[in-house]
C-alpha positions, -999 to 999 in steps of 0.1 A, spaced: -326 -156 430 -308 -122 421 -320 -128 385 -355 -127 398 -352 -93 418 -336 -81 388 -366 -86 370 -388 -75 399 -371 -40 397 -371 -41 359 -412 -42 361 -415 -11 389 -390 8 371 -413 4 340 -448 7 357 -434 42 374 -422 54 344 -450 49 320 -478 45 341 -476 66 382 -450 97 366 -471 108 339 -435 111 315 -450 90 288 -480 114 288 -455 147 283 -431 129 260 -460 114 239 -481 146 239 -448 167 227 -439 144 197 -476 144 189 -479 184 187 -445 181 167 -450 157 145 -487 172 133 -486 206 142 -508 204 170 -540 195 141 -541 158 161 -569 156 186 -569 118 201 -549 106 229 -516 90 209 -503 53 220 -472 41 205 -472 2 216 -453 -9 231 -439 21 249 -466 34 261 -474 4 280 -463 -13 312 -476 -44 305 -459 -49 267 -422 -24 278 -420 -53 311 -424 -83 288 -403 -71 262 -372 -57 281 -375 -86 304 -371 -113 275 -344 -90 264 -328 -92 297 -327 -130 299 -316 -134 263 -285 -113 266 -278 -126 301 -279 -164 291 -306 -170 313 -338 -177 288 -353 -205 299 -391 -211 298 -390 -211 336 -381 -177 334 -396 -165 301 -433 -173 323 -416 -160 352 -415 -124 334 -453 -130 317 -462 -135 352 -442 -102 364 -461 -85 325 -498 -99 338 -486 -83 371 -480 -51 366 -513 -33 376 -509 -45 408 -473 -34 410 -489 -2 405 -513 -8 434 -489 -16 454 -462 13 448 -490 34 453 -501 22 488 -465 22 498 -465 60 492 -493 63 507 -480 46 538 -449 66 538 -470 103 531 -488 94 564 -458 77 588 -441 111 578 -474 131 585 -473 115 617 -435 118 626 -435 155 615 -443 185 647 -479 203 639 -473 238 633 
């Protein structure tokens, strides 16, 4: 079961990162104006880091290889967590939401 959470945690950690903070964005857009001095125009994706879906799959198969866990039980456990992770973001987004207006509520008026 702690294998599982472990992955859980592995797939918000990566759908924050690349896809709610906005630092793939900054990081990409710096190594872009570097590497081309500033001449390209087009939004730059480097797969698979600069997606969720692909960076959950990959570091997840990682994870159970190196752990001794891969198993195809758990190789389609972390597809299912990959195919997932647009909803992940749904749902770390309503949880802040939620918590922005519990401490909206909680906090005096001035």
């Amino acid at each position: 079961m702690k294998l599982y959470f472990e992955l859980l945690a592995v797939a918000a950690m990566w759908v924050f990162v690349l896809d709610i903070s906005g630092f793939w964005n900054e990081a990409s857009s710096a190594v872009k104006r570097v590497l081309t001095n500033g001449a390209m125009k087009q939004p730059f994706q480097l797969k698979p880091f600069s997606c969720s879906l692909c960076m959950t799959f990959w570091t997840g198969a990682a994870y159970l290889l190196f752990t001794g866990h891969f198993t195809v039980g758990n190789l389609a456990y972390v597809c299912l967590l990959s195919f997932l992770t647009p909803r992940i973001k749904d749902l770390l987004l309503v949880v802040s939401d939620l918590l922005a207006a519990l401490f909206n509520k909680i906090t005096p008026r001035q």
